[in-house]
Residue frames as a rotation matrix with the C-alpha (Angstrom) as fourth column:
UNK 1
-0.914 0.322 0.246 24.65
0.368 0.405 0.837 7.15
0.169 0.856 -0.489 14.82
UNK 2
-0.694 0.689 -0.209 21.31
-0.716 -0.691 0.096 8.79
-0.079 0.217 0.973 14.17
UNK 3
-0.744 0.667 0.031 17.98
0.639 0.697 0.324 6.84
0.195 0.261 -0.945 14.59
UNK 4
-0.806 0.592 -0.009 14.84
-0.503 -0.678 0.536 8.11
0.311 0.437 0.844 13.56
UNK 5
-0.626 0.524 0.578 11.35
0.186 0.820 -0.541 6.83
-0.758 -0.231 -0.611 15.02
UNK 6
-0.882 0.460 0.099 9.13
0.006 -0.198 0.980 6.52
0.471 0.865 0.172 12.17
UNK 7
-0.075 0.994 0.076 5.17
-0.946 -0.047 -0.320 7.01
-0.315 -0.096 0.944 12.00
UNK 8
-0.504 0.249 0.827 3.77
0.269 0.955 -0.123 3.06
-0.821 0.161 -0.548 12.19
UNK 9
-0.986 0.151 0.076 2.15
0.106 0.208 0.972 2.45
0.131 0.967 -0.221 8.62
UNK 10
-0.704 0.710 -0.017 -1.43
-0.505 -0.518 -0.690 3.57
-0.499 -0.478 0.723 8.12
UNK 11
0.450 0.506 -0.736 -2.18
-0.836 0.529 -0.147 0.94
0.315 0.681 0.661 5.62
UNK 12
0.947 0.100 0.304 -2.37
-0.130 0.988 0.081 -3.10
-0.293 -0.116 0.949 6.35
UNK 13
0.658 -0.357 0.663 0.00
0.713 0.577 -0.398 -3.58
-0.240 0.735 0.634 3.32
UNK 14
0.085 -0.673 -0.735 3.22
0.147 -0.721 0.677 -1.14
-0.986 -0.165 0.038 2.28
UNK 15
-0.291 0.045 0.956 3.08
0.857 0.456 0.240 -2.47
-0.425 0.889 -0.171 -0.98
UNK 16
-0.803 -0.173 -0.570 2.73
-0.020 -0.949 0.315 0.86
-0.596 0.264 0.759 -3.57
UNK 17
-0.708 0.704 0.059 -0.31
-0.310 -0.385 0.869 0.08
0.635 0.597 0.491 -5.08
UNK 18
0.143 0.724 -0.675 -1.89
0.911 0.170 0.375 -0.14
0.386 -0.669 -0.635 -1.79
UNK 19
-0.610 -0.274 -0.744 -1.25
0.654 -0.705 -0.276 3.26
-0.448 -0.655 0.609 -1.09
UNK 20
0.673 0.671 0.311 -3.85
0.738 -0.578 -0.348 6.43
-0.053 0.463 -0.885 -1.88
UNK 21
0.133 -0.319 0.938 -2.62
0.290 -0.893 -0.345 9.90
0.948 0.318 -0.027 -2.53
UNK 22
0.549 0.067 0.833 -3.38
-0.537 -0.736 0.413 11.26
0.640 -0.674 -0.369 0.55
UNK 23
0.757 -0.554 0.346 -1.75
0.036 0.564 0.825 8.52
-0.652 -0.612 0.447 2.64
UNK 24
0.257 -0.936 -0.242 1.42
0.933 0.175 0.314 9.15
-0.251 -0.306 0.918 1.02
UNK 25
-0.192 -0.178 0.965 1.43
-0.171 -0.962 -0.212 13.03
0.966 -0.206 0.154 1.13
UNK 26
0.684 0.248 0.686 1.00
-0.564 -0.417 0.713 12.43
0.463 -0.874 -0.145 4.92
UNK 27
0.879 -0.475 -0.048 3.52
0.377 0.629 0.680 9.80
-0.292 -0.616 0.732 5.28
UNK 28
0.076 -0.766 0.638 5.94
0.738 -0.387 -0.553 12.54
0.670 0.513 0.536 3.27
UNK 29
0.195 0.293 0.936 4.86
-0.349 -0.871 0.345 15.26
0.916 -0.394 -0.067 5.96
UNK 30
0.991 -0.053 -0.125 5.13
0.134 0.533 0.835 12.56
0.022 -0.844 0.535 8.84
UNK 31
0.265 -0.964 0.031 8.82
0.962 0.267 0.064 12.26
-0.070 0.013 0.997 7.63
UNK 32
0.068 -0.506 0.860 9.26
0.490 -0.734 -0.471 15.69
0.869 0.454 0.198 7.26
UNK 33
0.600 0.381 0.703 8.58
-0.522 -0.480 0.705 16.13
0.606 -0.790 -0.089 10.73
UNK 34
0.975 -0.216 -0.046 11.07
0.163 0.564 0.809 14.12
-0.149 -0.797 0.586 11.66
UNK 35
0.161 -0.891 0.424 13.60
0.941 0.008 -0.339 15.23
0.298 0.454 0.840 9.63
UNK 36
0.276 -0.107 0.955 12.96
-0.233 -0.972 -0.042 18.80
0.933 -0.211 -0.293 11.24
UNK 37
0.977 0.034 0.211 12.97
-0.211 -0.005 0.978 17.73
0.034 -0.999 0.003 14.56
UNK 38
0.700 -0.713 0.043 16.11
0.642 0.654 0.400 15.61
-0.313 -0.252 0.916 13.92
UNK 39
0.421 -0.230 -0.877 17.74
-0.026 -0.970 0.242 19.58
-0.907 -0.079 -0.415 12.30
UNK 40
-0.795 -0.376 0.476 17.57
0.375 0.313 0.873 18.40
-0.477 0.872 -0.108 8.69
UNK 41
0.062 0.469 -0.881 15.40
-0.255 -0.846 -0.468 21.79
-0.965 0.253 0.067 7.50
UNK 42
-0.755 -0.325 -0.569 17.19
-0.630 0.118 0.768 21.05
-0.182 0.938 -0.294 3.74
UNK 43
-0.977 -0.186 -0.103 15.49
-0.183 0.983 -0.035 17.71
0.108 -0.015 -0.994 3.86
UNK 44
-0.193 0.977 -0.086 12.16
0.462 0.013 -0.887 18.31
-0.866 -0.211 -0.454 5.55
UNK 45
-0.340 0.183 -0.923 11.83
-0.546 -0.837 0.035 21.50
-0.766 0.515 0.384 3.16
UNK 46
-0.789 -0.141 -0.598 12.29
-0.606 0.334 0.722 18.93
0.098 0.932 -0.349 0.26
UNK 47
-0.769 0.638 0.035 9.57
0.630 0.766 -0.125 16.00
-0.107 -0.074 -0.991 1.63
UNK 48
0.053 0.869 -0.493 6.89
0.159 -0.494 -0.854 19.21
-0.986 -0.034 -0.164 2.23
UNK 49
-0.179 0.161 -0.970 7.32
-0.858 -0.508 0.074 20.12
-0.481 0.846 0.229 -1.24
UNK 50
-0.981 -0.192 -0.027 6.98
-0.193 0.958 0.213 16.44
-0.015 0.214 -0.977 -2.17
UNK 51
-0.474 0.866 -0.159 3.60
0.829 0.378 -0.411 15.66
-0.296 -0.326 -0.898 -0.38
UNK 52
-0.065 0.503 -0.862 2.27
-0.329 -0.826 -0.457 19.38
-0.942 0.254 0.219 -2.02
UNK 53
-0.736 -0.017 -0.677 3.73
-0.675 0.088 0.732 17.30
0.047 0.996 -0.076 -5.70
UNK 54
-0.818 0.485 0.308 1.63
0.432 0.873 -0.228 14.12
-0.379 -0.053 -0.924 -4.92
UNK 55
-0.093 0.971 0.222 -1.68
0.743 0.216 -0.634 16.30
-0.663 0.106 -0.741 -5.55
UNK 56
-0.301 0.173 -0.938 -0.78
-0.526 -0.850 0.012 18.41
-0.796 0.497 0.347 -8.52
UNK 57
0.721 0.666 0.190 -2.39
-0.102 0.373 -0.922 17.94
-0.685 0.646 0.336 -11.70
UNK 58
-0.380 -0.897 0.225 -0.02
0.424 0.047 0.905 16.21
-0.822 0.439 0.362 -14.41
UNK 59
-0.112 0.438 -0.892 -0.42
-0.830 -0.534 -0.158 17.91
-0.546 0.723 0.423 -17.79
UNK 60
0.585 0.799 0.143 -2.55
-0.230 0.333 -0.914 16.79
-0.778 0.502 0.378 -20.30
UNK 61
-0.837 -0.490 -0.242 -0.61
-0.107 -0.287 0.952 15.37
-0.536 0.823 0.188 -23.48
UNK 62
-0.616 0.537 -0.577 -2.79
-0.716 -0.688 0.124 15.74
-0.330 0.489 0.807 -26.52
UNK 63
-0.658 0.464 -0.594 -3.75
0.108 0.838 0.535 11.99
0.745 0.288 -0.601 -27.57
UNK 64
-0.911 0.313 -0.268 -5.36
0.336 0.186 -0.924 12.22
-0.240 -0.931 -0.274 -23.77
UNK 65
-0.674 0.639 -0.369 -7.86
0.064 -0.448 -0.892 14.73
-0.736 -0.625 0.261 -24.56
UNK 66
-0.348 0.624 0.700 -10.98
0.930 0.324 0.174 14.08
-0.118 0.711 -0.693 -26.41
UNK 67
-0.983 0.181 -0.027 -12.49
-0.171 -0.856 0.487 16.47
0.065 0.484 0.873 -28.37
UNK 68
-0.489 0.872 0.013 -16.46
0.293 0.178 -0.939 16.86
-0.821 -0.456 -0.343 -27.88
């Protein structure tokens, strides 16, 4: 059986709206580092692209954007 050691939580609370951006693109990268080490490349590959989606910009739908 396969055990992973996670990275200990950087926040108090797990709770998803106690989390920022950047603390969970680094706890997606944390796991991807383990998931390389552990020779799950597929897997890591997917979490780095993950923690790269956390800080794109969603698109704009039109009601959103005021006109000046």
């Amino acid at each position: 059986m396969l055990s992973l050691s996670l990275p200990a939580s950087p926040v108090l609370s797990d709770s998803p709206a106690n989390l920022s951006a950047l603390v969970l693109a680094d706890r997606f990268l944390s796991l991807a580092e383990a998931a390389d080490r552990a020779g799950y490349t597929a897997s890591a590959s997917s979490l780095v692209h993950l923690a790269h989606s956390v800080f794109d910009e969603q698109p704009r739908h039109p009601a959103d954007v005021r006109s000046h």
